[in-house]
N, C-alpha and C positions, 0 to 999 in steps of 0.2 A: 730151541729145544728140537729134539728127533726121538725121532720112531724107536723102540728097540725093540730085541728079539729077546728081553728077558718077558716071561712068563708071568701075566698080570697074579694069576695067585700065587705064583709061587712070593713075589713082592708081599701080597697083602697078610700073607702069613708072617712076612718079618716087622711088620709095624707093633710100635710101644703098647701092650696090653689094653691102657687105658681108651686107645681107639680105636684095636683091630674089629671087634664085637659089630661097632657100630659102620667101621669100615666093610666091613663084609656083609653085614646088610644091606648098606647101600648100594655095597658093587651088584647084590644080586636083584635089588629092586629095578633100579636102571637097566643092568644086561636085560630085563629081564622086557621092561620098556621099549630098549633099543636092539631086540631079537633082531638075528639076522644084520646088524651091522657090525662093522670091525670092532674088536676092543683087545686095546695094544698097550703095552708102558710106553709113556714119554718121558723122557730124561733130559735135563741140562740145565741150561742157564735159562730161567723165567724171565718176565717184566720185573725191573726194579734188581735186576742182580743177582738173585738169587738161585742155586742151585734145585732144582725141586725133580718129583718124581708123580706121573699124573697116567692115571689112569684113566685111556680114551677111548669115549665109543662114537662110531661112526666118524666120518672124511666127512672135510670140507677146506674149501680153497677159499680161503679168505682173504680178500682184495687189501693191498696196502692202499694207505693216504697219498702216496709219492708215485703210485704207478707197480702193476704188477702183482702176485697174489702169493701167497705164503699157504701151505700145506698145514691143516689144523685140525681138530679132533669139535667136534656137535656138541659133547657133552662132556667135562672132565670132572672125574673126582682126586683131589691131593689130601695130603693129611701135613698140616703143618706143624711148626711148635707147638702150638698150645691151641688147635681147633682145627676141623673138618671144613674144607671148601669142594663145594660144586658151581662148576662154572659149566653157564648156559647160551650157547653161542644162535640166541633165539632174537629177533625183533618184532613187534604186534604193534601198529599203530605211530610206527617211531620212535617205540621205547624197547628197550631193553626189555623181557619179560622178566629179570631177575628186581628191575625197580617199577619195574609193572605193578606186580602181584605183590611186593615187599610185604602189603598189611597183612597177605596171608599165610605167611610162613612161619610166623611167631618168632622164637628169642635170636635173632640172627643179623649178621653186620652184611649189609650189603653194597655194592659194588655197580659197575656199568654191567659185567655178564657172571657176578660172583655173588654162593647167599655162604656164609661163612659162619657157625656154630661150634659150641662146644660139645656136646654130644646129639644125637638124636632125640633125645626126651625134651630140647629145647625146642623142637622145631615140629611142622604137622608134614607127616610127611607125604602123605596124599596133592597136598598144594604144591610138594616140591616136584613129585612126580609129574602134577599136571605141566611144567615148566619144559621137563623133558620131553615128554608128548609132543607139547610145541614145536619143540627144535628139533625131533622125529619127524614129524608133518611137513615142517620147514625145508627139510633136506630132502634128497635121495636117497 
């Protein structure tokens, strides 16, 4: 995936009805978290294949397994087929803080740095927010 120069809202304006509402809430709870850091679209081919489109706040150089470090976004939110993911690129204690906190987020599948929902009324979103702080604090 890379950086682009398209315009994070002008993207979040074109998402499917049933999650721009919920989308746009969250871009502005986060931006709103991650003031003052980058937020950019990223584009292309994800993990597992897939083409996707993720909306990034704040830089981070994330160290490969094999040597060397890959250019990557703190905090991203995507909207997939059928559910909203936020990926949180946070560690606390050696875990993940997305399977840290899992009991606190309510109806959501989670992941090594992903909590993934069907809308927002399944999830508290205060505890999601506390995740982003994390990875805010974590970073520069």
């Amino acid at each position: 995936m890379q950086k682009t120069q398209t315009d994070p809202d002008e993207y979040l304006t074109t998402l499917p009805e049933r999650f721009r509402d919920d989308a746009l809430r969250l871009d502005a709870a986060i931006s709103e978290v991650m003031s003052g850091r980058s937020r950019v679209l990223w584009e292309g081919v994800f993990w597992g294949g897939t083409d996707q489109r993720i909306v990034g706040y704040g830089d981070l150089l994330q160290p490969r397994p094999r040597g060397g470090s890959v250019e990557w976004f703190v905090v991203g939110l995507a909207v997939q087929q059928n559910y909203l993911s936020v990926y949180v690129n946070a560690v606390e204690d050696d875990q993940y803080v997305a399977q840290k906190y899992a009991h606190t987020l309510g109806r959501a599948k989670i992941g090594s740095s992903s909590v993934g929902f069907k809308s927002l009324a399944d999830i508290d979103l205060d505890a999601l927010l506390h995740l982003v702080r994390i990875a805010r604090e974590q970073t520069a």
